[in-house]
C-alpha positions as CSV (number, residue, x, y, z in Angstrom):
1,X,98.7,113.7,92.7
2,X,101.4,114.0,90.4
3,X,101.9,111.6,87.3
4,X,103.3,109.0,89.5
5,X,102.1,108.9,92.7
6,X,104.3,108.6,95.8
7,X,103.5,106.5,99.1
8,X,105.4,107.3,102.8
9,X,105.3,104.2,104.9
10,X,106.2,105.7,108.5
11,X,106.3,103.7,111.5
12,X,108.7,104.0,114.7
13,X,111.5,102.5,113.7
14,X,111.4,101.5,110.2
15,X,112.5,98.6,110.6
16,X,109.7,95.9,110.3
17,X,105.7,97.3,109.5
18,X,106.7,100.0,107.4
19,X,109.3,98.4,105.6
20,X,107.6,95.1,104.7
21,X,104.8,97.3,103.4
22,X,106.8,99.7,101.2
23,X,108.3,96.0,99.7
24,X,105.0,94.6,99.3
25,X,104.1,98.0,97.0
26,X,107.0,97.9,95.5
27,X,106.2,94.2,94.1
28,X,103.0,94.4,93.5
29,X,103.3,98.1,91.6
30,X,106.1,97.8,90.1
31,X,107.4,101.6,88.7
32,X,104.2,102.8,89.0
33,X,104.2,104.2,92.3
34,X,107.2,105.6,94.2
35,X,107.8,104.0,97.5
36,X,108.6,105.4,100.4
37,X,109.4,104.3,104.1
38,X,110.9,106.2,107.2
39,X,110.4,106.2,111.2
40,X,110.7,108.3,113.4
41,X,113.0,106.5,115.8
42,X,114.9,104.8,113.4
43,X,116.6,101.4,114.3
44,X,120.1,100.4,113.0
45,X,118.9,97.4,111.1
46,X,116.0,95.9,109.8
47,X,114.0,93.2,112.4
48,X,115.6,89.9,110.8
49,X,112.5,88.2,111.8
50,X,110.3,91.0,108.6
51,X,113.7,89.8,106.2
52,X,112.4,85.7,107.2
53,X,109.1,86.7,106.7
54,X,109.4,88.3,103.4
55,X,112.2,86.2,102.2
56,X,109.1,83.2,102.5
57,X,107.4,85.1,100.3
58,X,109.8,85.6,97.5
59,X,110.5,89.5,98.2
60,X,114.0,90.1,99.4
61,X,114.3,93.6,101.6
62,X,118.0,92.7,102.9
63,X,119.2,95.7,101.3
64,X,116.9,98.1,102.6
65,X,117.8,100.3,106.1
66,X,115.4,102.6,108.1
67,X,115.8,106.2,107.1
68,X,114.6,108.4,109.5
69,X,111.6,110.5,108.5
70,X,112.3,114.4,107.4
71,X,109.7,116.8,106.8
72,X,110.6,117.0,103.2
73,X,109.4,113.7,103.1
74,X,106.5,113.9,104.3
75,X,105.8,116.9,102.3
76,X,106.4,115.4,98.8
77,X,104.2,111.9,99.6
78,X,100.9,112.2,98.1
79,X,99.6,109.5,100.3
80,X,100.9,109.1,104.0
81,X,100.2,105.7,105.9
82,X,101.0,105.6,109.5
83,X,101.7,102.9,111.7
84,X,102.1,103.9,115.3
85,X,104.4,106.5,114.9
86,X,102.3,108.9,117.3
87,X,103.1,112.6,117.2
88,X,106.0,112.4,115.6
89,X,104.1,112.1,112.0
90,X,103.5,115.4,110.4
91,X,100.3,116.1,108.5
92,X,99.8,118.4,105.8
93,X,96.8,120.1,104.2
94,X,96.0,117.9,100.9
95,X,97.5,114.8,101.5
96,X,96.0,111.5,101.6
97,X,96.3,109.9,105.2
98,X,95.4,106.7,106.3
99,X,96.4,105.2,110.0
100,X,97.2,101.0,109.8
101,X,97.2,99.7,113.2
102,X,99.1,96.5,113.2
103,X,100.9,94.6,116.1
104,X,104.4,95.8,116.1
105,X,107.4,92.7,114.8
106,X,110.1,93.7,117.1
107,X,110.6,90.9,119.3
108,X,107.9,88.8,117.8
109,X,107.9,85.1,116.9
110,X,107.8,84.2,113.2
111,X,104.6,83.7,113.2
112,X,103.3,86.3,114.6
113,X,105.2,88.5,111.6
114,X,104.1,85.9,109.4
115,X,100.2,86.8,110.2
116,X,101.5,90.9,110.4
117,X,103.1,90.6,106.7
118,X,99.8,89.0,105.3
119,X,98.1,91.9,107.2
120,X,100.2,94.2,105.0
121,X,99.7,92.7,101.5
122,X,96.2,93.0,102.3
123,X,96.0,96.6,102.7
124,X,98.5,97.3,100.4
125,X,96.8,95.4,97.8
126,X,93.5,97.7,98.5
127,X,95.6,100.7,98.7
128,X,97.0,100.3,95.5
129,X,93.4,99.4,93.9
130,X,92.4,102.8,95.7
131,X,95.1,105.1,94.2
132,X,94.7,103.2,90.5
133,X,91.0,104.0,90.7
134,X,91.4,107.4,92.1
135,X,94.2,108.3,90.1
């Protein structure tokens, strides 16, 4: 990995799982790790039921959009977590992989983001013990 470490969030449409998980790194790390999100069917707006969800937290994502992912990307993550995206995810020799399944947000009730963000901190909150232990 480089100096500081980068970490793609994909998902289909960026708009909920991988987004509220590239927040959730992005608080708890700080600048240490760059954070990255795409999808590879990207929506037009974020799922305002993740921005509630989040919000409830204290971590504001209003200002993020999905981005749809390039191989470039991909390429220049050192660590790649998936999260449904299916075929459309490329995977590259060397880089660190990990596949989340979580229930998708779109069209869910509050509380069933509710229990999918607290999902999320949870296995960001290991994933960044991981890489600060790894290096």
């Amino acid at each position: 990995m480089t100096t500081k470490p980068s970490v793609l969030f994909v998902c289909v449409h960026n708009a909920g799982r991988s987004q509220m998980a590239a927040a959730w790194l992005r608080h708890l790390a700080g600048d240490t790790i760059e954070v990255r999100s795409a999808g590879s069917a990207p929506a037009d707006q974020i799922n305002p039921a993740a921005v509630d969800a989040m919000r409830e937290v204290g971590i504001d994502i209003t200002d993020q959009t999905p981005n749809r992912l390039t191989w470039d990307t991909a390429e220049t993550s050192d660590v790649i977590i998936t999260m449904g995206c299916g075929d459309a995810c490329p995977v590259f020799p060397g880089k660190r992989y990990e596949d989340w399944t979580l229930t998708d947000p779109a069209g869910q009730p509050l509380h069933v983001v509710r229990q999918v963000r607290d999902d999320i901190k949870t296995r960001v909150t290991d994933l960044l013990t991981s890489i600060n232990r790894n290096g």
